[in-house]
C-alpha positions as CSV (number, residue, x, y, z in Angstrom):
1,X,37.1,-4.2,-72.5
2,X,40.1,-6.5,-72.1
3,X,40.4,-6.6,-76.1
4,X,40.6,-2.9,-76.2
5,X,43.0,-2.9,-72.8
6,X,45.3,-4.8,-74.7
7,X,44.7,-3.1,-78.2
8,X,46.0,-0.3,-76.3
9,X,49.0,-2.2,-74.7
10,X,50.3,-2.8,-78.0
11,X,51.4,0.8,-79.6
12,X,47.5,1.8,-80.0
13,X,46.5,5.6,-78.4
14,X,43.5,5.6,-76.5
15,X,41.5,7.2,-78.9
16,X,42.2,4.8,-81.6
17,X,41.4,1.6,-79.1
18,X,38.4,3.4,-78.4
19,X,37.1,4.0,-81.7
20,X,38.0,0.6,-82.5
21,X,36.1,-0.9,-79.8
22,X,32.8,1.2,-80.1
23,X,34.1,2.1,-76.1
24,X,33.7,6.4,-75.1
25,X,37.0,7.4,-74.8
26,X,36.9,8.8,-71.2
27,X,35.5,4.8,-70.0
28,X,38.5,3.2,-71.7
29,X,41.1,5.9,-70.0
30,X,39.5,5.3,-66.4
31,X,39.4,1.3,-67.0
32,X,43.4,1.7,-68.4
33,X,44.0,3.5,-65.1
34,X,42.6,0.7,-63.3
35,X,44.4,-2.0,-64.7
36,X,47.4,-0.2,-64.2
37,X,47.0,0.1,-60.6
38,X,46.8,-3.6,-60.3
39,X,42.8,-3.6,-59.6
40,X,41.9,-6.2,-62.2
41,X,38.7,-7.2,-60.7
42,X,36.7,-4.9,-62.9
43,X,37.7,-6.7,-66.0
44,X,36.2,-10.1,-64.6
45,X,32.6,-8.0,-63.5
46,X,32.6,-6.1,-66.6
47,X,29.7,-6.8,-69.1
48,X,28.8,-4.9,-72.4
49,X,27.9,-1.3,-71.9
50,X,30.9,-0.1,-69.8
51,X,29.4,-0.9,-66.1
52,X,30.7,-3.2,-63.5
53,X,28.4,-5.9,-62.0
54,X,28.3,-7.1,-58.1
55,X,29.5,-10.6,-59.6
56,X,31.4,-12.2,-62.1
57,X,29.6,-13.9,-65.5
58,X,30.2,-17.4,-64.2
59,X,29.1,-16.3,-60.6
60,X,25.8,-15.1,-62.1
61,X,25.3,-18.1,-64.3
62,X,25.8,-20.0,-61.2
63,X,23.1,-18.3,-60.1
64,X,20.9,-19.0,-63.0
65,X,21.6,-22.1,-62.9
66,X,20.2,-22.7,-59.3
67,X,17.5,-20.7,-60.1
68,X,16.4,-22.9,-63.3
69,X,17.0,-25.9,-61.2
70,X,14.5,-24.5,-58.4
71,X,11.6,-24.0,-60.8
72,X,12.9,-27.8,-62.4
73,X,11.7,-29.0,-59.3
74,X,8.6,-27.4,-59.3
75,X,9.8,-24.5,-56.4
76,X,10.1,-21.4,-58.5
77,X,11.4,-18.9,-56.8
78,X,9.7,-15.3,-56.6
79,X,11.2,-12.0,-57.4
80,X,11.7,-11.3,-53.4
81,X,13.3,-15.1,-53.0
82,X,16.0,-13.7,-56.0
83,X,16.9,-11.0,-54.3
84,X,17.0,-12.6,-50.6
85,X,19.3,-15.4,-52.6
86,X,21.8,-12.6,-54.3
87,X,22.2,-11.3,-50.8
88,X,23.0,-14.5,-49.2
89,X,25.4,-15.4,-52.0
90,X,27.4,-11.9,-52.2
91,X,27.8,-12.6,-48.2
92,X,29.3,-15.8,-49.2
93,X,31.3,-15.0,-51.7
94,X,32.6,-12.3,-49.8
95,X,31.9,-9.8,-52.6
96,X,31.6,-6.1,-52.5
97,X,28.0,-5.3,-53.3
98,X,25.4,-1.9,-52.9
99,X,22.6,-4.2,-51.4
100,X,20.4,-3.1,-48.7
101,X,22.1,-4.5,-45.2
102,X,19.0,-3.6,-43.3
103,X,16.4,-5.3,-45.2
104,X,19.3,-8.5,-46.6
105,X,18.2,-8.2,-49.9
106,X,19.3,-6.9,-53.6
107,X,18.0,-4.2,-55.2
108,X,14.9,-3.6,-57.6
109,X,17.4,-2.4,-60.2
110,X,20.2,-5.1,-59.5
111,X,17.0,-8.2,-60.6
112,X,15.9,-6.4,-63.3
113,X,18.9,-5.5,-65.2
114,X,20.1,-9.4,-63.9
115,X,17.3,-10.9,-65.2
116,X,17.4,-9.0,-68.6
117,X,21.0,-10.2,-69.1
118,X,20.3,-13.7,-69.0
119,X,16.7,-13.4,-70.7
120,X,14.9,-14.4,-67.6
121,X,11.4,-14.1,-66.4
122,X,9.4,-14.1,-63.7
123,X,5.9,-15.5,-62.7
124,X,4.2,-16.0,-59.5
125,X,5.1,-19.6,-58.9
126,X,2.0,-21.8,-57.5
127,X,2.0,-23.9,-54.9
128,X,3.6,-27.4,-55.6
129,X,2.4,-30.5,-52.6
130,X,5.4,-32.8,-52.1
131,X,3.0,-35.6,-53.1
132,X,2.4,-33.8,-56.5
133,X,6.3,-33.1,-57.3
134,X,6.6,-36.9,-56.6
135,X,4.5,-38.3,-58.9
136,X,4.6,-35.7,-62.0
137,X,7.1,-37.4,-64.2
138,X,6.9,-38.9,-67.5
139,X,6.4,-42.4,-66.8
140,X,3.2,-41.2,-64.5
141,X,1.6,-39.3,-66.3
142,X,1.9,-42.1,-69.8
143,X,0.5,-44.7,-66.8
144,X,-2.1,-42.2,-65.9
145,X,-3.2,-41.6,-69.3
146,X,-2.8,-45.8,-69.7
147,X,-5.0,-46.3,-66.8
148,X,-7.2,-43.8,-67.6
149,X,-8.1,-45.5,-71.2
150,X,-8.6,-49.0,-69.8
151,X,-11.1,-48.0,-67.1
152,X,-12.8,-45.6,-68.9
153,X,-13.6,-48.8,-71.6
154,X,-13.8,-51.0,-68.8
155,X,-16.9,-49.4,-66.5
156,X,-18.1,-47.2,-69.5
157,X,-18.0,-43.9,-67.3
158,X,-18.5,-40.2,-68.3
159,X,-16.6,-37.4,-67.8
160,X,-18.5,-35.4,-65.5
161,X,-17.7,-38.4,-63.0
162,X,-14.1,-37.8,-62.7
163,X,-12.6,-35.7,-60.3
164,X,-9.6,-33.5,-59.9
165,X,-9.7,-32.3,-55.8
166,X,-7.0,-31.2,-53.3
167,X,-8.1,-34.1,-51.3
168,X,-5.8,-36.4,-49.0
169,X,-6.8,-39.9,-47.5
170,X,-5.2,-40.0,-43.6
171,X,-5.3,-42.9,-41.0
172,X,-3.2,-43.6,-38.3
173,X,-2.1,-46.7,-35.7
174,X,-0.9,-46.4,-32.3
175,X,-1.8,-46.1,-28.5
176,X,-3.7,-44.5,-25.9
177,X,-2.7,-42.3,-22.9
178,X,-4.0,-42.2,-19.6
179,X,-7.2,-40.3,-20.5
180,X,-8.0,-42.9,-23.2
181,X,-7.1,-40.3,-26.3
182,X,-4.9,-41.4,-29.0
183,X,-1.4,-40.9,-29.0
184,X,0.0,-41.6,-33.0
185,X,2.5,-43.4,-33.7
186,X,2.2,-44.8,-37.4
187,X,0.9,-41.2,-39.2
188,X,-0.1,-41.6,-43.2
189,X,-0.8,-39.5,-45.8
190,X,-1.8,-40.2,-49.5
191,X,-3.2,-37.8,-52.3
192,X,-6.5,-39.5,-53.5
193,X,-5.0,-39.8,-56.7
194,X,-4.8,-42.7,-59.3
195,X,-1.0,-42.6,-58.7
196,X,-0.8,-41.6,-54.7
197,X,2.2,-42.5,-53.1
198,X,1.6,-42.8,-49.1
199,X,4.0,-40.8,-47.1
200,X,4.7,-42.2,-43.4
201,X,5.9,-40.2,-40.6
202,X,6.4,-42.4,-36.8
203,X,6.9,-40.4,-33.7
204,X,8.6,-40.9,-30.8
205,X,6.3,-41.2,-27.6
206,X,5.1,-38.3,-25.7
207,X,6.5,-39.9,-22.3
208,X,7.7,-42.9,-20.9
209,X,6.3,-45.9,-20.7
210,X,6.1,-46.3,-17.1
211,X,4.3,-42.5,-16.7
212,X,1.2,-44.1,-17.9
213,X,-1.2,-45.9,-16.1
214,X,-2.5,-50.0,-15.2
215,X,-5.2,-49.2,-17.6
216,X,-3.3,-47.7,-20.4
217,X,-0.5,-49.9,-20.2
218,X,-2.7,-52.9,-20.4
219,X,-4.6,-51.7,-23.5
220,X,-1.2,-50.6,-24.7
221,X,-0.3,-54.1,-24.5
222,X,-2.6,-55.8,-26.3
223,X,-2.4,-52.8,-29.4
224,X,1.3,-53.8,-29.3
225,X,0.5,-57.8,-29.7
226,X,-2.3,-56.7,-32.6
227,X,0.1,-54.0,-34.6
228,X,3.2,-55.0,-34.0
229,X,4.6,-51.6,-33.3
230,X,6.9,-50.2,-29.6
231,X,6.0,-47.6,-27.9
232,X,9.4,-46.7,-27.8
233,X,10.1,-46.1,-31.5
234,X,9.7,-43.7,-33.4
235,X,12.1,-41.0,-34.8
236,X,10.6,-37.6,-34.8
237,X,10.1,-35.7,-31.5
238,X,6.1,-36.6,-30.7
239,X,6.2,-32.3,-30.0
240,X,6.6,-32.4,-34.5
241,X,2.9,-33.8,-35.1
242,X,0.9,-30.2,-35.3
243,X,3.7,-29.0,-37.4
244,X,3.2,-31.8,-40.1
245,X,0.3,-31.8,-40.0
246,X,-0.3,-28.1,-40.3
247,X,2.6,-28.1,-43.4
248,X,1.1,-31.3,-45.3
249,X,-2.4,-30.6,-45.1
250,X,-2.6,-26.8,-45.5
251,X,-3.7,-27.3,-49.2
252,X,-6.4,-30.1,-48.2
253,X,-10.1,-29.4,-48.8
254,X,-11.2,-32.3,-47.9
255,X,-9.5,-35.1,-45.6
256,X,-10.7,-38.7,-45.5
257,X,-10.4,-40.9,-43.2
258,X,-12.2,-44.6,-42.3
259,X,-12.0,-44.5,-38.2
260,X,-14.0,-42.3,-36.0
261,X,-10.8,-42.1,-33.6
262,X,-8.9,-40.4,-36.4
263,X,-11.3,-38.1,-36.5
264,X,-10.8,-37.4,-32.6
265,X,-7.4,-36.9,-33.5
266,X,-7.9,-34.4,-36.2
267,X,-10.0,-32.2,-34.3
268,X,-7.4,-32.0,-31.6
269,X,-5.0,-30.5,-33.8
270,X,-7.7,-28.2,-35.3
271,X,-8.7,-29.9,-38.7
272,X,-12.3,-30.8,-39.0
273,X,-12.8,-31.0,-42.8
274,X,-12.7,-34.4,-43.1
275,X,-14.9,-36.8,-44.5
276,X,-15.6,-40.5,-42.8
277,X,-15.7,-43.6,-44.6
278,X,-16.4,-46.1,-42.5
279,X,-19.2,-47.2,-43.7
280,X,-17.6,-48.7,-46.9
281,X,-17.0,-52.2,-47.0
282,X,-13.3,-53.5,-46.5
283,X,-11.7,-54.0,-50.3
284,X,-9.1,-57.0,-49.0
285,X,-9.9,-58.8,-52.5
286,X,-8.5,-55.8,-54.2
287,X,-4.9,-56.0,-55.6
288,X,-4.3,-52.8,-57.9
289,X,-2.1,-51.9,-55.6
290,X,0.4,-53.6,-52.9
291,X,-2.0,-53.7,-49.6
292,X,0.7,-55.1,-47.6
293,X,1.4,-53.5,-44.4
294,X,5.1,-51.5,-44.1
295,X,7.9,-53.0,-43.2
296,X,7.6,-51.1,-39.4
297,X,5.6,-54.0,-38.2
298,X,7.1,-56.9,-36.7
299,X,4.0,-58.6,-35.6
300,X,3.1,-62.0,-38.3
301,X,-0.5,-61.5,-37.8
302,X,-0.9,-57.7,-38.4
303,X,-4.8,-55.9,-38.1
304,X,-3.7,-52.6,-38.3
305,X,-1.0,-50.7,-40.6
306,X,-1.7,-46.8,-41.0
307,X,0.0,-46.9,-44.6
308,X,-1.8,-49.8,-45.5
309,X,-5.3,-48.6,-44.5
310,X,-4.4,-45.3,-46.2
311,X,-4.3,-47.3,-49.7
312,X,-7.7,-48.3,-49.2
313,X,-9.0,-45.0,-48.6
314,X,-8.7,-44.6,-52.3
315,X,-11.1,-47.2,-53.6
316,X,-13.6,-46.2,-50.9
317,X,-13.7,-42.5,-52.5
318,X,-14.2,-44.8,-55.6
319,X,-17.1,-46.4,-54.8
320,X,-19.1,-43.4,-53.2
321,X,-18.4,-41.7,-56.3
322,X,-19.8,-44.4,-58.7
């Protein structure tokens, strides 16, 4: 539209830059018009086919480029999202736009003629675990494929023995309050995976120290001496464990733990599909992976690291699956 603008600008009749340009002649007199009255914005919206978008072609491929980098990181965004995220970014860019005011969002015709010009589309995106999006990358899954050779040569296992579950190993250290249940401190979570990383969460106490009584306290004390961890510290509002644990674990079919007391604790927050595996022997001798405790305990002689236990949950799935 521009290069028929100034086609025109230079001796050229209307008719002539509009034959030129493949433009209708009454589009091309009513964008002249335009430009002569100083409102320019329409050239910088303007794509093929004589209509004027809500933003400009590096606005949208702004756009596109957030969107692609959403679904890089395994968060694709649905059709709804889109539309919510045009809104939000017209507002910002203080744009004049048709979109619904009521509802915040961008039309059914604005995301499909958007997603045709930049040769988009859409699926239903699936449900990506924070655990998962940390581990898929290309040196994980060569190591798993590594790993999976060796043992498969190594204990001479089929494949109806190996397993691909939403399944999450949990454990947890901390205290007691005055009617003996647990209060967390240390909470971890790993994917019973070859290649789980344990995430580690430590809350702040649900009241002062001196609100709890001679009993408590003196257990408390002792659990201090034997984990090496304060009552005091902690970093996320004790108020935040049901909300965690509701957001991490919603995928979970099965949870397993290796402490009947976790289990307490998981019922009391409303999970109860969890498994207990207790009754496995300790795997101390084990060093496939780094079974030191995290670097939250201060204590030298250390019984009890949540993040530590949780890597061991792993090899006891292991061995009441061979």
């Amino acid at each position: 539209m521009r290069e028929a603008i100034n086609y025109h600008k230079s001796g050229k009749s209307v008719l002539a830059a509009a034959k030129e340009f493949g433009i209708p002649r009454s589009t091309l007199q009513k964008k002249i018009c335009q430009y002569n009255s100083d409102d320019n914005d329409f050239l910088q919206n303007d794509y093929k086919g004589g209509f004027k978008t809500v933003f400009t072609m590096e606005q949208e491929k702004a756009l596109v480029d957030y969107i692609l980098e959403a679904e890089n990181n395994l968060m694709g965004l649905t059709a709804k999202d889109i539309r919510k995220l045009a809104f939000d970014y017209a507002v910002k860019l203080k744009v004049k736009h048709p979109f619904n005011l009521e509802d915040e969002t961008a039309g059914t015709d604005w995301i499909k003629l958007f997603m045709k010009r930049h040769e988009l589309s859409l699926r239903k995106p699936e449900h990506t675990s924070a655990f998962r999006a940390k581990g898929f990358n290309k040196e994980s899954v060569e190591e798993f494929f590594t790993l999976l050779e060796y043992l498969k040569n190594e204990y001479k296992f089929d494949a109806c023995n190996i397993y691909n579950c939403d399944e999450t190993g949990v454990d947890i250290t901390g205290f007691v309050d005055n009617n003996n249940a647990v209060v967390a401190k240390e909470l971890a979570l790993m994917p019973i995976t070859y290649n789980g990383v344990p995430t580690t969460w430590f809350f702040k106490p649900p009241y002062e120290w001196n609100q709890l009584n001679e009993e408590a306290k003196s257990y408390n004390e002792y659990l201090i001496y034997r984990d090496g961890l304060k009552w005091e510290s902690g970093e996320i509002d004790y108020d935040c464990v049901k909300k965690v644990l509701d957001k991490q674990l919603k995928d979970a079919k099965i949870i397993f733990i290796k402490d009947f007391k976790v289990g307490e604790w998981l019922v009391s927050n409303g999970f109860h599909n969890f498994y207990d595996v207790s009754h496995v022997r300790n795997y101390d001798d084990i060093r496939i992976f780094d079974m030191s405790p995290c670097s939250r305990h201060t204590h030298p002689t250390i019984m009890s690291c949540a993040t530590k236990n949780v890597k061991k949950l792993l090899f006891d799935v292991m061995m009441i699956r061979c």
